[in-house]
C-alpha positions, -999 to 999 in steps of 0.1 A, spaced: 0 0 0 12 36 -4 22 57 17 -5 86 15 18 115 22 48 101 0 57 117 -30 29 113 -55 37 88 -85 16 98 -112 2 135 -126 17 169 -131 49 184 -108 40 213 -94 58 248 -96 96 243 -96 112 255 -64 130 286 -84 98 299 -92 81 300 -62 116 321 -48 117 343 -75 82 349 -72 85 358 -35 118 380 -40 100 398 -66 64 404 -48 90 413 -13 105 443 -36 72 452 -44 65 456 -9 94 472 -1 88 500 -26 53 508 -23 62 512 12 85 537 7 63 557 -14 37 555 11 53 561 41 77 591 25 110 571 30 117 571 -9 120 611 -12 100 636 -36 101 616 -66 76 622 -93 75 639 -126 68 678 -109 106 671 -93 121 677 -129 100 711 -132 119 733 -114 88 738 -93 67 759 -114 59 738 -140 59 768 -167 75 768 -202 109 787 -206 103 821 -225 116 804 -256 89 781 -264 111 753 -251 104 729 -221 118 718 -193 154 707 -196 159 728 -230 141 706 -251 116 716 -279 79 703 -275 
């Protein structure tokens, strides 16, 4: 008789083992950074950082950074 919680015989494997880690390193860096963001540990980061503040177009009709729109 077999043992009932042996090693199956027959069917499918399941999820190789290097899956399931990379899976939970990835979804753990996730974390990690939507943490920061929340709790304010990752620093003003966000498209209105490269505006200078304002958010206006240079007098020369070019944006942010110099470059032409």
């Amino acid at each position: 008789m077999a043992d009932p919680d042996g090693p199956s015989s027959g069917g499918e494997p399941g999820v190789p083992r290097w899956v399931k880690v990379i899976g939970v390193v990835v979804a753990t860096l996730i974390a990690l950074v939507v943490l920061a963001q929340v709790t304010g540990l990752a620093g003003d980061h966000g498209p209105g950082r490269h505006l200078g503040g304002l958010g206006a177009v240079a007098p020369g009709g070019s944006g942010p950074g110099g470059f032409l729109w």
